[in-house]
KOLZAFI-389745 format. One record per residue (C-alpha): residue number from 1; x, y, z. Coordinates in Angstrom, 3 decimals. Example, Ala and Ser with C-alpha at 12.3 -4.5 7.8 and 13.67 -1.06 7.14 Angstrom:
BEGIN
  resi         X         Y         Z
     1    12.300    -4.500     7.800
     2    13.670    -1.060     7.140
END
This chain:
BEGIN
  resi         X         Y         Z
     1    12.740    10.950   -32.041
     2    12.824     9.850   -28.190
     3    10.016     8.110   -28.347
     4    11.136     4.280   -28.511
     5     7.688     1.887   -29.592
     6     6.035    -0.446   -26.938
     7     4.927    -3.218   -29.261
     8     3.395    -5.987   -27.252
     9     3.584    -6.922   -23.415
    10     3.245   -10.722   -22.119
    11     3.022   -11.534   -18.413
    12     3.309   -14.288   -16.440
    13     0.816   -14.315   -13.235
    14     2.461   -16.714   -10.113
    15     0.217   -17.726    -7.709
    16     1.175   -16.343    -3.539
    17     3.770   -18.493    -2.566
    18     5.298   -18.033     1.061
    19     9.127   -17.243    -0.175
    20     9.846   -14.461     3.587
    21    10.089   -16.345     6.329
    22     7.204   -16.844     8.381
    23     7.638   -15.244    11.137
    24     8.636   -11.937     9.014
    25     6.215    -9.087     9.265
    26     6.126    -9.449     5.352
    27     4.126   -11.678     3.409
    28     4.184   -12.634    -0.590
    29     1.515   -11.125    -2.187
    30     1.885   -11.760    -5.889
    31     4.585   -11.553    -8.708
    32     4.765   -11.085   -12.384
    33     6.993   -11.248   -15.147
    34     6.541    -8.587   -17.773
    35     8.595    -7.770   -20.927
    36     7.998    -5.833   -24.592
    37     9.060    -6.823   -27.852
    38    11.627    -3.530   -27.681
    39    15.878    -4.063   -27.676
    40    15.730    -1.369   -24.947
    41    13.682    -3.059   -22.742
    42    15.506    -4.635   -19.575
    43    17.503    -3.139   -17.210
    44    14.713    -1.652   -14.437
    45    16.459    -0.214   -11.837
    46    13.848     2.611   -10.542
    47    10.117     2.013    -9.604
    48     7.498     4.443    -8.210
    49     3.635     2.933    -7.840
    50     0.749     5.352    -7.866
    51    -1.562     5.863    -4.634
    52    -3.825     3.080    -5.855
    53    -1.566     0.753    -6.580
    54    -2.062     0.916   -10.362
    55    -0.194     3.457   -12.320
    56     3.578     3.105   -12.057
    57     6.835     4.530   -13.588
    58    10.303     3.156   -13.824
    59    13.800     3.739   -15.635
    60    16.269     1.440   -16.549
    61    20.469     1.623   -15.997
    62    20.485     2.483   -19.753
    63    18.850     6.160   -19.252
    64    15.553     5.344   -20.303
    65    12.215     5.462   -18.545
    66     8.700     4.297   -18.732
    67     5.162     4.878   -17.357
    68     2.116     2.789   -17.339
    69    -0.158     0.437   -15.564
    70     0.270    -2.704   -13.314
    71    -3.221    -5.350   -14.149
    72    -4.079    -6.922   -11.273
    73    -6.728    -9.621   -10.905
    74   -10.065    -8.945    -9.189
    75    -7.959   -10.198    -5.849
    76    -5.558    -7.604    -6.179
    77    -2.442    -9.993    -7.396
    78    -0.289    -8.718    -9.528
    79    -1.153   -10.348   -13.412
    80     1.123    -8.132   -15.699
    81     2.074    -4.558   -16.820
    82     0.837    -2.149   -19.501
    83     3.636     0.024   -20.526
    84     3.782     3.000   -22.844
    85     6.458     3.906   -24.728
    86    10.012     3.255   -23.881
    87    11.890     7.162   -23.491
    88    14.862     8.463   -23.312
    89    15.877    10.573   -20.411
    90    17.181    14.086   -21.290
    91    20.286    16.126   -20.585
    92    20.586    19.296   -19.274
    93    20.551    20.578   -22.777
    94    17.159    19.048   -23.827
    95    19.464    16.401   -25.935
    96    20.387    13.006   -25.549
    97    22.390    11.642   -22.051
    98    26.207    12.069   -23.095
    99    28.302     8.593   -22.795
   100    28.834     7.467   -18.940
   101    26.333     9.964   -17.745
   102    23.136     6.969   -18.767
   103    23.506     4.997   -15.600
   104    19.882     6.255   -13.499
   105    19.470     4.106   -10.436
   106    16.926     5.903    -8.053
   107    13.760     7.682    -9.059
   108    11.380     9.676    -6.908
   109     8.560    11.287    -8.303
   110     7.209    14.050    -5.720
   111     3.690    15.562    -4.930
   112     3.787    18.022    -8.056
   113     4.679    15.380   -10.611
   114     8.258    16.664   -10.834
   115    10.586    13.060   -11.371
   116    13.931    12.731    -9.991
   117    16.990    10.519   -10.909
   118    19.436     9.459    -8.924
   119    22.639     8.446   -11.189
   120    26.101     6.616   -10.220
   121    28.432     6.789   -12.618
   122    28.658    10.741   -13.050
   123    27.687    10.573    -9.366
   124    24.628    13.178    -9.283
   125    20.748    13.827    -9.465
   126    18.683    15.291   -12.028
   127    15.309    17.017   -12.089
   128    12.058    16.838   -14.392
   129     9.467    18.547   -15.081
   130     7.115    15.400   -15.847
   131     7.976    11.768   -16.844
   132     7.968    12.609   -20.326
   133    11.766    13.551   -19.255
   134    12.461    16.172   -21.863
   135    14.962    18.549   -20.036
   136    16.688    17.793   -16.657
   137    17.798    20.590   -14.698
   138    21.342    18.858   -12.345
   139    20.857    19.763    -8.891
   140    23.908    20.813    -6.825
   141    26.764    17.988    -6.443
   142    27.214    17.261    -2.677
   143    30.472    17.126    -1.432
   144    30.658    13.850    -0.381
   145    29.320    12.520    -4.042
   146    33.067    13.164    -5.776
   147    34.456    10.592    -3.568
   148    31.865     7.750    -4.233
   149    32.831     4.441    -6.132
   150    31.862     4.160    -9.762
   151    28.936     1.926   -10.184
   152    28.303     1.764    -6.824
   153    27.007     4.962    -5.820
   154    23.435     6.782    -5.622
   155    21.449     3.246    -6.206
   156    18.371     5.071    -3.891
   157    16.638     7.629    -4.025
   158    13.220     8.803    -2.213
   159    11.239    11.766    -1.707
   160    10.086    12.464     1.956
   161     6.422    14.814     2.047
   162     8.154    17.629     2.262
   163     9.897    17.340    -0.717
   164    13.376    16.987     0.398
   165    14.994    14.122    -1.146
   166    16.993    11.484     0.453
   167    19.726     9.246    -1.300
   168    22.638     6.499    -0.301
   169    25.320     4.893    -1.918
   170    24.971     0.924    -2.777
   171    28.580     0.670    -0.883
   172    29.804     2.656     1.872
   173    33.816     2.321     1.301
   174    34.240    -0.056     4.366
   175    32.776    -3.663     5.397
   176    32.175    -1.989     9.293
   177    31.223     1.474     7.958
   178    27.406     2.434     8.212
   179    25.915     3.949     4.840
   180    25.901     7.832     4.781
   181    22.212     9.338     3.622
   182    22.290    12.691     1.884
   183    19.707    14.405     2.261
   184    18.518    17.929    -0.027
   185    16.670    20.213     1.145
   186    16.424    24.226     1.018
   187    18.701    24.061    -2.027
   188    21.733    22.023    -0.252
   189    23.146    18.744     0.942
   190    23.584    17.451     4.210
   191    24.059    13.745     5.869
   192    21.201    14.090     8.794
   193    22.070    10.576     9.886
   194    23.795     6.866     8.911
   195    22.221     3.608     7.730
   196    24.140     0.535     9.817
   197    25.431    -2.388     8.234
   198    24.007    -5.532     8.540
   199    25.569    -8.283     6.659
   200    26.783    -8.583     3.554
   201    23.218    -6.569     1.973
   202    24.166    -3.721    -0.049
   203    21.306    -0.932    -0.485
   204    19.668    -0.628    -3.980
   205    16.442     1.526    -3.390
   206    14.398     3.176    -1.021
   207    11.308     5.068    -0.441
   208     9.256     6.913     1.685
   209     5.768     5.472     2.312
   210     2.289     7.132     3.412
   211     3.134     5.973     6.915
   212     6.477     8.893     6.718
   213     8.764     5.938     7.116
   214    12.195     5.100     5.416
   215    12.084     2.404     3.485
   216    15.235     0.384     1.803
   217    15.607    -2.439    -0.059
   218    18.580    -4.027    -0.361
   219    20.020    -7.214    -2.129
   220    23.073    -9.359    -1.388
   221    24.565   -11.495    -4.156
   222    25.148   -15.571    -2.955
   223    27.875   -16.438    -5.323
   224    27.328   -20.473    -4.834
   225    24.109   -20.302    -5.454
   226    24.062   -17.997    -8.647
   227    21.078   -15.843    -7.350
   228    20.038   -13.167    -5.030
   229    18.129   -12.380    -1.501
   230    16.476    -9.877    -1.098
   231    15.812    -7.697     1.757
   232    13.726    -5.026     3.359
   233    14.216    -2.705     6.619
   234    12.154     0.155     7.731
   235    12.872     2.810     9.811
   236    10.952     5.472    11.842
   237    11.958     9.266    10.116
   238    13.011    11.776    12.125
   239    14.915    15.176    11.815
   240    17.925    14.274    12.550
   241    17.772    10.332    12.840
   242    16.615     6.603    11.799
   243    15.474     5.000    14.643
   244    13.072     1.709    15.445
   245    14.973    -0.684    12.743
   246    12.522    -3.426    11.634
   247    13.097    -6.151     9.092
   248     9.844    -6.462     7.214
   249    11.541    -9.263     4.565
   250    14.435   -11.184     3.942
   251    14.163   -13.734     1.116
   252    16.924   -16.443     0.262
   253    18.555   -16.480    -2.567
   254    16.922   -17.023    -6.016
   255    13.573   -16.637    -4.776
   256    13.530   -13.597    -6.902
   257    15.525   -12.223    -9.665
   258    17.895    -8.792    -8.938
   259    15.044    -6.903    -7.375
   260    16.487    -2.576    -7.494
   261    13.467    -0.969    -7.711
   262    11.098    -0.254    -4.097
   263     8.156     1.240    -3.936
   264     5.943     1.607    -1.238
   265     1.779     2.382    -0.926
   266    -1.310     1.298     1.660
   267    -4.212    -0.175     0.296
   268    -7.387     0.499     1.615
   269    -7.425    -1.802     4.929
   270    -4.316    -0.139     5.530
   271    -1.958    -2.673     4.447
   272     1.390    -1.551     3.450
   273     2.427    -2.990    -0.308
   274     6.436    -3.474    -0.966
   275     6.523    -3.722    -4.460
   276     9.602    -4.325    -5.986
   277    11.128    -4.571    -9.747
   278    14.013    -6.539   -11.413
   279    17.178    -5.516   -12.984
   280    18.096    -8.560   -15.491
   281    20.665    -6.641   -16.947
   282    19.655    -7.765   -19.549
   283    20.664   -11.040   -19.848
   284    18.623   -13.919   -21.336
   285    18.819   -16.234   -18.240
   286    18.282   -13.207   -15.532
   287    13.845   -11.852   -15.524
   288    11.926    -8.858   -15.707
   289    10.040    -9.236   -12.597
   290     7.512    -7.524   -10.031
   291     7.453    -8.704    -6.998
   292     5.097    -7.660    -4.329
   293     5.224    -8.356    -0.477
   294     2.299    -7.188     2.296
   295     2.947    -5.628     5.615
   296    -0.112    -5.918     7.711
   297    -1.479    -2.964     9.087
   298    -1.352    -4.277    12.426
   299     2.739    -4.171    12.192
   300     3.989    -1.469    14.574
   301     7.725    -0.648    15.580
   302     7.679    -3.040    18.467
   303     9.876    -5.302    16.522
   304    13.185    -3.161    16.606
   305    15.271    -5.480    18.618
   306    15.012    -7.987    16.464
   307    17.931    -6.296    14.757
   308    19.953    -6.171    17.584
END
């Protein structure tokens, strides 16, 4: 059986606390810790959040994924998470994911319901039918994909509204080099454009939000002070290029746990919602958290040189 029991789900609700800066476009929303009395639970790595903020699906590094409900408080905050079963994401033979072919990173689930999978150790993407992940069909290999690092390779993955798909390696080969975004469409791969550098941040997910923006979250790991920031730029979508660069977030480190997963949605005042989920590899001291930041609506793209 695939199926792998959800047993019981406890959740810690944390009050808004101002972790971005202040004068980020970004503020903190609400956060929660979640977790399920199931040995493969841990490990989120993937997150896509319904229209209305409610329903929600993620997969782990492990090859398995999950779909259920975020419970949020009559102000909206974030309060804990009602999972379904734990499952096992399929081969291209309907059976289970073969030895160093379980590492999923990105997920994108598109307008039809149809799930995608971004992977980086056998460097490649898979296709579903549903979430119930039963058979994958492998979509071509890019060119570019064979000369990725292991473990550090498709981390993002996001699904534009024209279905093509959009995905970036967590390290680019090079301190100076930008970050090379393949993008699929009409049955191949190209790179449209580049994602610059800026610091030591290494991408870790992305999305593509109502507004038709790129969104990508990345993390950078502070060494002295055992945790990790967190960070969050947007850029304006075009054919052939990412332009007006805005930092919507940058947290210091251990504000939040290993935050991987990034998905974006608008509320009904038409506030965009960054909400973001934790990879604790699972490791007793690291959390299984949700994290959710608010961009006012009122945010446009006059903020690009702030980059610069």
């Amino acid at each position: 059986m695939r199926r792998r029991l959800a047993i019981a789900v406890t959740a810690l609700a944390l009050a808004p606390l101002a972790f971005a800066q202040p004068t980020q476009p970004a503020r903190f929303g609400s956060s929660t810790q979640w977790a399920i009395a199931d040995d493969a639970f841990g490990g989120w790595s993937g997150l896509e959040v319904d229209a209305d903020g409610i329903g929600f699906t993620a997969i782990s590094d492990k090859g398995l994924i999950v779909s259920g409900r975020l419970l949020r408080n009559a102000r909206g905050w974030l309060v804990g998470a009602d999972p379904g079963p734990i499952l096992s994401l399929a081969h291209t033979d309907g059976g289970e994911l073969p030895r160093y072919w379980t590492d999923s990173e990105g997920l994108a689930i598109g307008d039809d319901g149809r799930v995608y999978v971004s992977f980086e150790a056998q460097h490649r993407v898979n296709v579903y039918a549903d979430p119930a992940a039963d058979m994958a069909t492998e979509l071509p290999r890019a060119e570019g994909f064979s000369g990725l690092q292991n473990n550090s390779s498709l981390e993002a993955l996001a699904i534009g509204p024209d279905g093509a798909l959009y995905t970036l390696p967590e390290r680019s080969g090079a301190l100076e080099r930008p970050f090379d975004v393949f993008r699929f469409r009409d049955g191949a791969w190209t790179i449209p454009f580049t994602i610059p550098r800026r610091g030591e941040f290494l991408p870790v997910g992305a999305d593509i939000g109502p507004d038709g923006r790129f969104y990508l979250l990345e993390r950078r790991l502070a060494s002295s002070q055992l945790g990790f920031a967190t960070r969050v730029r947007r850029f304006d979508l075009g054919e052939d290029t990412l332009d007006g660069e805005v930092t919507l977030l940058e947290t210091q480190p251990r504000d939040h746990d290993n935050l991987e997963g990034l998905a974006v949605w608008q509320d009904g005042l038409g506030d965009m919602h960054l909400t973001m989920i934790s990879d604790d590899n699972q490791r007793f001291f690291q959390k299984n958290e949700i994290v959710e930041y608010i961009v006012p609506a009122d945010v446009g793209v006059d903020r690009a040189d702030e980059n610069l």
